[in-house]
C-alpha positions in Angstrom: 0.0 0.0 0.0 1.4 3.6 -1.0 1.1 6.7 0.6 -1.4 8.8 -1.8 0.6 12.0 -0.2 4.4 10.9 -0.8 3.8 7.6 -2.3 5.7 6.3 0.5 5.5 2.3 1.0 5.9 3.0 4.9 2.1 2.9 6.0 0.4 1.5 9.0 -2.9 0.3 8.9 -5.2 0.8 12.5 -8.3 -0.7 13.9 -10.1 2.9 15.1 -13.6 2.8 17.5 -15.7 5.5 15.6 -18.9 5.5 17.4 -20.8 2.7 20.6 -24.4 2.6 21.0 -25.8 1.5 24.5 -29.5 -0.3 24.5 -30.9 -1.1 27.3 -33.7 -3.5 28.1 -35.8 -3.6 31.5 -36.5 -6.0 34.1 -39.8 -8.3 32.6 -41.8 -9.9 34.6 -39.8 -11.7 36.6 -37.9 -9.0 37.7 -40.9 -7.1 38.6 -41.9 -9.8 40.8 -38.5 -9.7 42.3 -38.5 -6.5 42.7 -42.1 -6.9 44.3 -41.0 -9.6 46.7 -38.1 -7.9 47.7 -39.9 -4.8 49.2 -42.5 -6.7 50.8 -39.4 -8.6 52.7 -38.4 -5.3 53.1 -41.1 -4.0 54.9 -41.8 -7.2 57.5 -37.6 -6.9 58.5 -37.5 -3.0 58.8 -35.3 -3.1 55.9 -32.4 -5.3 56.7 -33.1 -7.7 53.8 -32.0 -5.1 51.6 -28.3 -5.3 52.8 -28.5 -9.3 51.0 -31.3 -8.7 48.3 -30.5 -6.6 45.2 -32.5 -4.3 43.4 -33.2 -6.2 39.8 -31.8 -4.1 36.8 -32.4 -4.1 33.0 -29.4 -5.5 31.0 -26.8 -3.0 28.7 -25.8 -4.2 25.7 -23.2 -2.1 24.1 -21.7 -2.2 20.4 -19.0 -0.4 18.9 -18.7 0.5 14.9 -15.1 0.3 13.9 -13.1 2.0 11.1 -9.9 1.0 9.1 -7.5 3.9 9.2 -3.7 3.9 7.3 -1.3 6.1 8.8 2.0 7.1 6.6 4.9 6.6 9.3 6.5 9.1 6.8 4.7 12.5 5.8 2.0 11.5 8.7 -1.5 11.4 6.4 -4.1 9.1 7.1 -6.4 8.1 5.3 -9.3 5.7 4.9 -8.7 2.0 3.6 
């Protein structure tokens, strides 16, 4: 691959992270019941189930777009591949 600057043969080709999206998705029902259960448990032993029990939460699901990038390790122009 050559350098479209210098047409130098000295080019590095990169992996970059261009953008990352997050979705999240909620409980369902069976974290609603959980969730449900867990304050009622809550409420009968004035709270100290809460210091074992968790709080249900939705999942995150993240995904990243990536990019191919050359790099002349000569003149320094980059450039899309």
């Amino acid at each position: 691959m050559k350098c479209p600057k210098c047409k130098s043969e000295n080019v590095s080709v990169d992996l970059v992270q261009v953008e990352g999206k997050t979705k999240k998705h909620g409980n369902g029902l069976g974290g609603h019941i959980n969730n449900t259960a867990r304050g009622l448990t809550a409420i009968c032993t004035l709270g100290m189930s809460n210091l074992v029990w968790k709080k249900s939460k939705g999942n995150e699901k993240t995904k990243f777009k990536n990019k191919t990038v050359c790099i002349c390790q000569n003149c320094g122009h980059t450039w899309n591949a």
